[in-house]
C-alpha positions, -999 to +999 in steps of 0.1 A: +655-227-371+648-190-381+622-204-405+605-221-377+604-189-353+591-170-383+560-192-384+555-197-350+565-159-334+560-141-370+584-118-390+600-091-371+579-062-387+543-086-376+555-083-338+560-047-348+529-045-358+511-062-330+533-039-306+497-023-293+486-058-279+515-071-264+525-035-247+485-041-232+496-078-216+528-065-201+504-037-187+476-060-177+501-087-162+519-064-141+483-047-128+475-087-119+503-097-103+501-064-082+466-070-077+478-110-066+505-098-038+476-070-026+453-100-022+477-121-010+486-095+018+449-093+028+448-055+017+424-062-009+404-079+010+402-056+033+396-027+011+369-046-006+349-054+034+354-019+045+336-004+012+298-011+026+286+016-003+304-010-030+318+018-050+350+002-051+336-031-064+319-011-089+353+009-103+371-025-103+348-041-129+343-006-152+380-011-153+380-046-161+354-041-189+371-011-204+408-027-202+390-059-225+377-030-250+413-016-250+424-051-256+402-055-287+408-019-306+447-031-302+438-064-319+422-044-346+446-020-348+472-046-346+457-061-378+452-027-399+488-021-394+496-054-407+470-048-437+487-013-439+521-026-445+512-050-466+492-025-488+520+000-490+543-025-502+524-034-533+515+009-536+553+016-538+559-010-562+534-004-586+518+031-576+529+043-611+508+019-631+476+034-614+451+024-596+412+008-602+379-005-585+369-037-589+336-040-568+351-033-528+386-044-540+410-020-549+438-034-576+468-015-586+473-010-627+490-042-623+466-063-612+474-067-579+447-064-552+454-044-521+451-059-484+415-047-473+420-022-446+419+015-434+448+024-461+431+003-488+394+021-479+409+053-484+429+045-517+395+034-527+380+072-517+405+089-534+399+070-574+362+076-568+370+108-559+396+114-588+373+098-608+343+121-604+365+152-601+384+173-633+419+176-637+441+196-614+450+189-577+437+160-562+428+177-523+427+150-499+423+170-465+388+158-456+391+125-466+421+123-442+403+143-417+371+118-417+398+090-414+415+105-384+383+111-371+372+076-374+405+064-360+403+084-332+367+072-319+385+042-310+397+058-276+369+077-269+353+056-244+383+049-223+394+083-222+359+093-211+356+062-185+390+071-172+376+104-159+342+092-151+367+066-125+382+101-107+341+112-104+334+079-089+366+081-068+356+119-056+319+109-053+331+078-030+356+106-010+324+127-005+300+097+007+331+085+031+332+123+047+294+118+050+294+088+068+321+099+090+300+130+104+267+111+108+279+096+138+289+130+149+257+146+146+239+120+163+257+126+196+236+130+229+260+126+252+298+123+259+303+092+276+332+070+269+307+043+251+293+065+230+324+090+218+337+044+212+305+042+190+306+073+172+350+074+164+345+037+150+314+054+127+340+075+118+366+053+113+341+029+087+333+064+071+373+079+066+379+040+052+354+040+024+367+077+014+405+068+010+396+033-001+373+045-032+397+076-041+426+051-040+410+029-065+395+052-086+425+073-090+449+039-097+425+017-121+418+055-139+455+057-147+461+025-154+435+031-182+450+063-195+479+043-201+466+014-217+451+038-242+481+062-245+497+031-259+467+027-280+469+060-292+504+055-306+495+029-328+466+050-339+493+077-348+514+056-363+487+040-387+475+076-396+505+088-406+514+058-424+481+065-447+487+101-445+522+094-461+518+065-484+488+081-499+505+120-504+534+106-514+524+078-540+486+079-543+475+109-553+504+120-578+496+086-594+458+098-598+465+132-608+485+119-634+463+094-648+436+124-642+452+151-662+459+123-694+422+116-694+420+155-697 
């Protein structure tokens, strides 16, 4: 029976690994089903009618686009820490036999090939590197640092949508206020008909304003979440290479550095 989950479900460290993408459906399912009972209580509706600039419209499906990117850079990510683990158990096994390029591939001293991935791309940087290099210490700062770097591009765009959603929310408060005093300057008189025309301007005008700051502010931290959790698995992937590759990489190049020497 175990067998059969483990095929099905995976091994307990693969749903570790694919943590990113699971934490993003419990996310996204919960934003849906809030997003159901809103619709279902006519609120979104409502909030949708009332928006005649279409701001709102316009946040909702920047959010939907850049949740679905989120969703793919924690599938990848998902799968480098898979390839990561992997790769480190074949490095701590058979680190000290060295390591070599054949072509793309990179194959410990004992023949065996490591899992293509972000660990086994920088394994690869560090022979050519040791390779090309003299004997002594084997510095590995800015190849970590163009890694990190790399890594970290992954969340760029939804931390920089996330505060372009507040703009659009602040930009929809300022139209709202606009179209709430328009109506107010275009009073000629004081009748009861016309103070009726001009406080149900106003009334269209203050419901755009909340209605776009309320979902700009709500889809732009729902986003920050989504790639807060993304961001943890981009930590944790990091630090795994950062580790695996102080602690059992290099020492095996210097060494096999300093016996060509």
């Amino acid at each position: 029976m175990d067998d059969v989950k483990a095929r099905v479900i995976g091994s307990p460290a693969e749903i570790r690994d694919y943590g990113p993408v699971l934490r993003w459906l419990i996310v996204t399912v919960l934003v849906l089903l809030g997003l159901a009972v809103l619709w279902q209580l006519g609120f979104l509706h409502t909030v949708l009618e009332s928006d005649h600039t279409r701001i709102s419209l316009l946040i909702l499906a920047i959010f939907a686009i850049t949740s679905l990117h989120c969703l793919f850079q924690s599938i990848d990510i998902s799968r480098e820490l898979v390839a990561a683990r992997k790769a480190r158990a074949a490095i701590e096994a058979e680190s000290a036999a060295g390591f070599r390029l054949l072509g793309e591939r990179v194959l410990t001293g004992a023949g065996t090939v490591l899992e293509p991935g972000v660990l086994a791309r920088h394994v690869a940087s560090l022979v050519r590197k040791s390779e090309l290099g003299g004997p002594g210490r084997l510095d590995q700062t800015l190849l970590l640092r163009n890694v990190a770097d790399k890594l970290r591009g992954r969340e760029k765009l939804g931390l920089f949508v996330s505060e372009g959603l507040l703009r659009l929310a602040l930009l929809g408060t300022a139209i709202g206020f606009i179209l709430m005093l328009i109506p107010i300057a275009g009073l000629t008189s004081f009748d009861a008909e016309t103070l009726r025309t001009a406080l149900s301007g106003m009334t269209g005008g203050m419901a755009v304003a909340l209605n776009v700051t309320v979902a700009g502010i709500a889809t732009a931290l729902v986003l920050k979440f989504q790639y807060f959790q993304l961001d943890g698995a981009i930590g944790e992937l990091f630090s795994s290479i950062a580790e695996v590759s102080e602690i059992h990489v290099v020492p095996a190049l210097e060494k096999a550095q300093n016996g060509r020497a």
